[in-house]
VMD Tcl script that draws the C-alpha trace (Angstrom):
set ca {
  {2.49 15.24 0.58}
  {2.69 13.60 -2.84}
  {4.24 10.13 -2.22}
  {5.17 7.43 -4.84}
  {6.37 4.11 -4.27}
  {7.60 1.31 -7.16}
  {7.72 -2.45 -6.31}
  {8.17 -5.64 -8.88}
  {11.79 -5.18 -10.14}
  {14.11 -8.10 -9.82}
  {16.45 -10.33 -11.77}
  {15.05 -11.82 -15.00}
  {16.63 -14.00 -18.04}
  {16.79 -12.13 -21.49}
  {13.25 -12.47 -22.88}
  {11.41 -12.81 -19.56}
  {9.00 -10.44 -18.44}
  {8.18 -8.21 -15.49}
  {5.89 -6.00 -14.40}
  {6.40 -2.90 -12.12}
  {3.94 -1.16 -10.26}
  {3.68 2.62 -8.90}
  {1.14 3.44 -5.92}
  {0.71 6.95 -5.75}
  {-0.24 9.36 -2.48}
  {-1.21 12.15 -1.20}
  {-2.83 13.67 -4.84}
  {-5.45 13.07 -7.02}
  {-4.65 9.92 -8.70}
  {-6.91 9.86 -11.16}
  {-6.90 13.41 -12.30}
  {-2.78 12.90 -12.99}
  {-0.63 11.79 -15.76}
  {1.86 9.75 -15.01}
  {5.56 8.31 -16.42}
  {7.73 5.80 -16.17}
  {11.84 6.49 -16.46}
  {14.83 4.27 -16.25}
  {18.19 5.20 -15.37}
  {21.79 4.03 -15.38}
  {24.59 4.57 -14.22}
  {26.64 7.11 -15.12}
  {23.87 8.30 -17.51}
  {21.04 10.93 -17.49}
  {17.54 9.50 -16.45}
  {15.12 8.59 -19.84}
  {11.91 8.49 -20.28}
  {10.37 5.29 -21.02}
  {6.58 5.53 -21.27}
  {3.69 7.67 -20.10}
  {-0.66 7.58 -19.86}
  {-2.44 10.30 -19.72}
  {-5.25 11.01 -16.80}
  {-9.15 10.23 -17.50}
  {-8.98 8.56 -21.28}
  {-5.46 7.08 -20.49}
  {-3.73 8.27 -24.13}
  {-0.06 6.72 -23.88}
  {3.34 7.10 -25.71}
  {6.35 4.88 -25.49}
  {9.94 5.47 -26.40}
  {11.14 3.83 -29.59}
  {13.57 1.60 -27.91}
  {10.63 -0.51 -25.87}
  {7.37 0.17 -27.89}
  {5.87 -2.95 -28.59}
  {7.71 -5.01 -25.65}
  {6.56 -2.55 -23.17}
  {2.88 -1.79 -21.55}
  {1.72 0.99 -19.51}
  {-1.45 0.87 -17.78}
  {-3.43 2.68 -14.47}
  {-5.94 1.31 -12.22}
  {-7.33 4.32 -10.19}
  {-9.48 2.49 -8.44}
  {-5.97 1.69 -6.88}
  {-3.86 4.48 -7.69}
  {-1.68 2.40 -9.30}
  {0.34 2.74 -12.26}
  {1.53 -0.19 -14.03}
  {4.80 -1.19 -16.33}
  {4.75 -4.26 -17.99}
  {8.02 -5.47 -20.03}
  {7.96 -8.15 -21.98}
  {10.71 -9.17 -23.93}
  {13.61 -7.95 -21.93}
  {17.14 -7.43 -22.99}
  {20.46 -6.92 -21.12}
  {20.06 -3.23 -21.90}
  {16.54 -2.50 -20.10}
  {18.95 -3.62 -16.89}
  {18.51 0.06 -14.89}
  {16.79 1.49 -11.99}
  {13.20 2.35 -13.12}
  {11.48 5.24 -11.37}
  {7.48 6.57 -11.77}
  {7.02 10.35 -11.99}
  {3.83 12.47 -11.31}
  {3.93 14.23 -14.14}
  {1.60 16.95 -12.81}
  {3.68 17.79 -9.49}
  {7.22 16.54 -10.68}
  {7.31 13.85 -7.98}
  {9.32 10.86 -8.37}
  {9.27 7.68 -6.50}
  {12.61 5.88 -5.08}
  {12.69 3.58 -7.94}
  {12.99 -0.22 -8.32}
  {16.09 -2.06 -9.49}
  {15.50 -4.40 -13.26}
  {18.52 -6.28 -14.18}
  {17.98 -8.39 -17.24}
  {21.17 -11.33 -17.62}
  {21.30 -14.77 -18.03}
}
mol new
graphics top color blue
foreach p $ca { graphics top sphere $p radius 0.5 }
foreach p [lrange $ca 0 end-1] q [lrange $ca 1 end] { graphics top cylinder $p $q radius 0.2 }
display resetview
């Protein structure tokens, strides 16, 4: 059973930093790409950032490219987010995805305010 679980979220100042991690189960870490999405409220769940399996090619949504890093260790299958910069509106619930099998983890509260 494919099982994902996100840690590191928390309360951080405007132009702190953070960085969440997603431990993956149950599938072949390695051999999957994988996503990170934020949601809020009242809204529909966006896509934030994703690395592809084996060379690791990754894309980021205009709104946190260059204050946002994703990164894998498979050696742990982990998946990493690392924000940098953060603004009152990266405050959401950020959830990793398996993009292979569509699996999401339970997600991990960020709220950015001074």
């Amino acid at each position: 059973q494919v099982h994902l679980v996100e840690s590191g979220g928390g309360l951080v100042q405007p132009g702190g930093s953070l960085r969440l991690s997603c431990v993956g189960s149950g599938f072949s870490f390695p051999m999957s790409a994988m996503s990170w999405h934020r949601q809020v409220p009242g809204k529909e769940r966006e896509w934030v950032a994703e690395i592809g399996s084996v060379i690791g090619v990754t894309n980021y949504a205009d709104s946190v490219k260059g204050r946002f890093t994703i990164t894998r260790d498979d050696g742990k299958n982990t998946v990493y987010l690392q924000m940098n910069s953060l603004k009152p509106e990266d405050t959401a619930v950020y959830y990793c995805r398996n993009i292979v099998t569509g699996s999401w983890g339970q997600g991990t509260q960020v709220t950015v305010s001074s």
